[in-house]
C-alpha positions, 0 to 999 in steps of 0.5 A: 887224632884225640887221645885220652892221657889216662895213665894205666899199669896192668897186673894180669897175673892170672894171665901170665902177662907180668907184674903193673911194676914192670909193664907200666904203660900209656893207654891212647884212646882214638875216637871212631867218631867224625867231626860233626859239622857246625851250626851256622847260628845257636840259640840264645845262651841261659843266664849264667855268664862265661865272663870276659878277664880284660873287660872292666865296665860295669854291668850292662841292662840289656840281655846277650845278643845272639851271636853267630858261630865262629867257624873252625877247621877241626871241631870234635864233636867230644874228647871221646866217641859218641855211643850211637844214637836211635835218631840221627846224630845232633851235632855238640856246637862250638859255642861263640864267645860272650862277654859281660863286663863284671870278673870274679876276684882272684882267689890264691890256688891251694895246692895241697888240694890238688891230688893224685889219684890212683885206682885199682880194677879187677877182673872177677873171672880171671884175677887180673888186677889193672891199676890207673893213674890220675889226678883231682881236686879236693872240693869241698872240707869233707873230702869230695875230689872231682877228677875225670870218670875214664879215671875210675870207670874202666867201662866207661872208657871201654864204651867210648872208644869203642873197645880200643881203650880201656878194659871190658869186664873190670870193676873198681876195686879201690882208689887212693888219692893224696896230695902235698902238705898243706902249705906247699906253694903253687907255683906261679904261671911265670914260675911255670913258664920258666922252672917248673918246679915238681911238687911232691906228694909223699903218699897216698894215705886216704880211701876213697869210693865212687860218689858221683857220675853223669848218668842219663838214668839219673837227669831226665833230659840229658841226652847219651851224647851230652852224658858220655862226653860229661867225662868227670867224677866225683869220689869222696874220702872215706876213711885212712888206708889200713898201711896208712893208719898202722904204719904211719898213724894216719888218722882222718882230719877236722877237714881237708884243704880244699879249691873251690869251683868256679860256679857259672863264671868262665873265662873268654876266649883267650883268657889264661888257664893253669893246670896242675897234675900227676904225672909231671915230666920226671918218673915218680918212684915207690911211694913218692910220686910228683906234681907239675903245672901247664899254663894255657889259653882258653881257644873255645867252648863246646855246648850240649845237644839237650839238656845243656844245649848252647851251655858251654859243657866243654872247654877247648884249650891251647896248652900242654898236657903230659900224657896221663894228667887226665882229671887235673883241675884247670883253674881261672882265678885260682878256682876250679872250672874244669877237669882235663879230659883228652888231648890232641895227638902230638900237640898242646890242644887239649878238652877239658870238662867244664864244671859250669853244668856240674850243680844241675847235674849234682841236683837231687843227688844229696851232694852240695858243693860250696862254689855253686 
């Protein structure tokens, strides 16, 4: 089984359920959707490298051989159910590992970049309030955050699963998101393995409103299965909340600390990855909410059917991941290269969405992002 980690508090006080104070809970989200069966072979990859970390020689002339697909047990076709399709179902491939002898050079990650996210829905009829719980990524100076869509499209979610998550009828309300003071220590894969130590983030000062999410209607091409398993978001910060501004004097800054992308680079398979989200294993309480870190491997890639096809859209990964990290940047080199989308019921194998397609998909939108 697969499950979303999105951690979600409801509010339906027009309803008579309670306050989200007192019901706090976590939303799994189980897919209706089989695994679809392997391809025994892809299609030559494009251009750009998933690179592999132990390989030093330098740059070959010759193009990637094609390469056949490594069989696996169990192989989803995404971290969310497919919407159904008028043709018949393609399925989304585990992609075979490719090497090239170059790596990008490591870079430090920045922790103050990396946010909790937290925003409000509400239902027009009836009043209920439902409010989810997330994490993200500042990736650029002016404020974008990239983060998982389920985080803030509730219908999102509601369509993937089927009805079984999420919530039918709620629009975004607001989202605010905060991280640690700038330079806060990351801590390190072997502090992780060891301590892990929390990070604390003391608020969430900053506004921030929907600027960007895959749709089909805006990528002629991209299929609905490619767009629904495209489980990302990017929202931008807009101003300082009003509790932030005239009780504490918050202003906006010159710029915000952020973590670049990735771009086309991605490690092999095998290569190690850290991630680092909200919640951590300790509860956070009022105000005051903490950070902690998972480290991992890579395990494999998943491709698109259309537009990405044989594009490594997804990453499948061996490592922890605590219910209700959903949006976490997971990041190679100290760049950003995906964002945790679902996990595997009881055990450390996660999806993670990958950035690798996210500048043709940003094309046209009047958003560029330095890293691409």
């Amino acid at each position: 089984m697969r499950l979303y980690i999105l951690f979600i508090a409801a509010a339906i006080a027009a309803v008579g359920v309670g306050s989200y104070a007192s019901r706090s809970r976590v939303i799994v989200i189980r897919p209706s959707a089989a695994p679809a069966k392997i391809p025994e072979g892809i299609a030559k990859r494009r251009e750009r490298p998933i690179v592999k970390s132990e390989a030093k020689a330098e740059p070959k002339a010759e193009s990637v051989p094609e390469r056949a697909v490594k069989p696996m047990a169990k192989v989803p076709v995404a971290a969310m159910p497919m919407l159904a399709r008028e043709a018949p179902d393609a399925p989304i491939p585990v992609l075979p590992s490719v090497s090239v002898p170059k790596e990008p050079p490591e870079v430090p990650i920045v922790m103050a970049s990396v946010v909790v996210v937290r925003c409000s829905f509400e239902n027009a009829a009836t009043g209920g309030v439902i409010t989810a719980f997330g994490s993200g990524a500042i990736i650029d100076p002016r404020g974008y955050v990239l983060t998982a869509r389920h985080v803030v499209d509730m219908e999102y979610a509601y369509r993937r699963t089927g009805g079984r998550q999420g919530v039918s009828g709620y629009a975004l309300k607001s989202c605010v998101v905060g991280g640690p003071d700038e330079g806060t220590h990351a801590p390190t894969p072997a502090e992780i393995r060891t301590l892990n130590p929390f990070v604390q983030v003391g608020s969430l000062p900053y506004r921030a409103d929907i600027a960007f999410v895959p749709k089909t209607s805006a990528k002629p091409g991209m299929s609905e299965s490619e767009a629904g398993f495209l489980d990302m978001a990017i929202v931008k910060i807009a101003d300082v909340t009003d509790d932030a501004k005239n009780f504490f004097g918050r202003s906006m800054p010159a710029s915000f600390p952020e973590s670049r992308l990735g771009g086309g680079a991605m490690p092999a398979p095998g290569g190690e990855i850290v991630t680092f989200g909200f919640p951590s294993g300790t509860p956070s309480y009022g105000s005051v909410f903490h950070l902690q870190g998972s480290v991992g491997a890579v395990r494999d890639y998943v491709g698109g059917d259309t537009l990405f096809k044989d594009e490594p859209i997804g990453i499948l990964a061996d490592m922890e991941t605590i219910g209700g990290r959903s949006g976490s940047p997971v990041f190679w080199k100290g760049k950003v290269i995906g964002v945790v989308s679902a996990k595997e019921d009881e055990s450390v194998r996660a999806t993670v969405i990958s950035t690798y397609p996210l500048k043709e998909l940003l094309e046209g939108s009047g958003i560029v992002l330095p890293g691409l």
